[in-house]
C-alpha positions in Angstrom: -22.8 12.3 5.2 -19.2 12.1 3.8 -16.6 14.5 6.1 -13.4 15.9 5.0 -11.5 12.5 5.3 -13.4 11.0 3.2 -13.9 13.7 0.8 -10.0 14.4 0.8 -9.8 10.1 -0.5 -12.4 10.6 -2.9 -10.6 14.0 -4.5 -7.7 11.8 -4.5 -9.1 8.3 -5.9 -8.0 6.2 -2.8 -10.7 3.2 -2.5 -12.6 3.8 0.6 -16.7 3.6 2.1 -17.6 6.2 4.2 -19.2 5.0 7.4 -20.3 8.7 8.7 -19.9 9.8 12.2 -20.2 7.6 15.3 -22.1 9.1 18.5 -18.9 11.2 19.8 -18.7 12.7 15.9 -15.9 10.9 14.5 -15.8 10.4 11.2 -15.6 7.1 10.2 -14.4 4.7 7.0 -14.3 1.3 6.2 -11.3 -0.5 3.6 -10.2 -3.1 2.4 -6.5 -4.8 3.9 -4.9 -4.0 0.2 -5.8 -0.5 0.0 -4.6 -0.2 3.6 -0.9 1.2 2.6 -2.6 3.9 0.6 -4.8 5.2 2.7 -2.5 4.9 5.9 0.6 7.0 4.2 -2.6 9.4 3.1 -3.9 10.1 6.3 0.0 10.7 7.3 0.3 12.9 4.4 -3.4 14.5 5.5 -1.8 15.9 8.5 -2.4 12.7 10.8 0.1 13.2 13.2 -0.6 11.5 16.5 -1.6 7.7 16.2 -4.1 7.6 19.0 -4.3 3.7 19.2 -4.8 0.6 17.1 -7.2 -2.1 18.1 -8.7 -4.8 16.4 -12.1 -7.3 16.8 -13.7 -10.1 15.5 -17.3 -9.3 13.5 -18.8 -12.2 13.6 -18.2 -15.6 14.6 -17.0 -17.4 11.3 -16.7 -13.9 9.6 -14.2 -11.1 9.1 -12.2 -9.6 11.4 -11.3 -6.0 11.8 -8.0 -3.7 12.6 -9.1 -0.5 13.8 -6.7 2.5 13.5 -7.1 6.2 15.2 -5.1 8.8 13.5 -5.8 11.9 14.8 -4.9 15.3 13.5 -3.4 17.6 16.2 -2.5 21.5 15.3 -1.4 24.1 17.5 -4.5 26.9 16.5 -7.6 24.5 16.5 -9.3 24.2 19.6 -10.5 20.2 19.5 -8.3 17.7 17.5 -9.8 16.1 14.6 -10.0 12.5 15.0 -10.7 9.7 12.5 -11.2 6.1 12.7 -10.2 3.9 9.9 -11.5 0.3 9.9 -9.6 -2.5 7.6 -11.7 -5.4 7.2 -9.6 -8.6 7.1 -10.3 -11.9 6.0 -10.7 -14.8 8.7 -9.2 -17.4 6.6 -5.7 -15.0 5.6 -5.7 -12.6 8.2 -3.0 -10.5 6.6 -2.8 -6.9 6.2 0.0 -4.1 6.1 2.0 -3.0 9.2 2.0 0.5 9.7 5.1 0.6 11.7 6.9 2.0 9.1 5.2 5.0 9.3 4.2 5.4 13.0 6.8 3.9 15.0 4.3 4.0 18.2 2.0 1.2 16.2 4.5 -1.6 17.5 2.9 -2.4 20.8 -0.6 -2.5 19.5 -0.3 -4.7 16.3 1.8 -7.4 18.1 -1.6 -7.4 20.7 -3.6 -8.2 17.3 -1.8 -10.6 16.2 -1.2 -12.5 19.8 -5.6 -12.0 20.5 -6.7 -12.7 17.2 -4.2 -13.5 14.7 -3.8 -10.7 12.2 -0.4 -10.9 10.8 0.7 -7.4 10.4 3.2 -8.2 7.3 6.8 -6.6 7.4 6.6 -5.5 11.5 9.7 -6.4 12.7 9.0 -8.3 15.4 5.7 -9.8 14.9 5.5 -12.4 17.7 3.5 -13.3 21.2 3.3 -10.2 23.2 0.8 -10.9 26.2 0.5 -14.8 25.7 3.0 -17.4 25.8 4.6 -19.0 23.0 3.3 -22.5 23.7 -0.3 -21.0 23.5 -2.5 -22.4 20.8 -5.1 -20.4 19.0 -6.2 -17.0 19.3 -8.1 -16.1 22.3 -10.5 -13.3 21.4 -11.7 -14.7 18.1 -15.4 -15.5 18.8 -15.0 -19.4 17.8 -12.0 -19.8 19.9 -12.3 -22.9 22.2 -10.7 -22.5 25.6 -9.0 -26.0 26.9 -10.7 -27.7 29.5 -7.4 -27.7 31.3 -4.4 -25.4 32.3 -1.3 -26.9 32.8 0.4 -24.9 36.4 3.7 -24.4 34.7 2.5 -22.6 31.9 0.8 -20.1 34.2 4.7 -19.3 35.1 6.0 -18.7 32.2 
């Protein structure tokens, strides 16, 4: 069942796959990292105008890896907001894909947690570094093949 997301990409040609509704009723699509810029300044121009949150996750161990985004439309005379959820799927072995910072200021926070958990370079953010782990870290701890070290060394608990 397509909803009005995905028919307002289809209307205008913007490369999308409609995933349907999860169980709370959002709809739901599924792109690719390039057609990313598109389809974020579309939802803008859609009437997306609070960012609810950005998150991403690993599929599968040795697979892709996902950047999940939550625009959500917001007007004064409707009695529920209308929510979406975008999913860009991201290759494992260039995990690149478009910051949206330029857009929605409020997406900072949440792609520097991507990149420091699982490595998804967000290009062009400004300041694309560590954000919950410290620099010396190796490795990105919530891939799925990630390999903790046997061994912590005390000062870099202090850091």
């Amino acid at each position: 069942m397509q909803g009005r997301l995905s028919a307002w990409l289809t209307k205008h040609r913007l490369a999308h796959r409609s995933l349907g509704f999860d169980y709370q009723g959002i709809e739901t699509s599924q792109i690719k990292s390039e057609d990313w810029p598109s389809v974020a300044v579309a939802s803008y121009v859609y009437g997306s105008n609070y960012p609810r949150s950005q998150c991403a996750y690993d599929v599968a161990p040795g697979g892709l890896l996902a950047s999940v985004y939550h625009p959500t439309r917001v007007q004064d005379d409707a009695d529920q907001p209308e929510e979406l959820c975008t999913k860009v799927s991201i290759s494992r072995e260039d995990p690149r894909i478009p910051s949206v910072f330029w857009i929605r200021k409020s997406a900072d926070f949440q792609e520097r947690e991507s990149y420091d958990m699982l490595g998804i370079i967000h290009e062009s953010h400004p300041r694309l570094e560590r954000i919950l782990m410290p620099d010396t870290r190796i490795g990105w701890p919530l891939r799925k093949d990630h390999i903790v070290p046997d061994f912590y060394e005390p000062q870099d608990s202090f850091q």
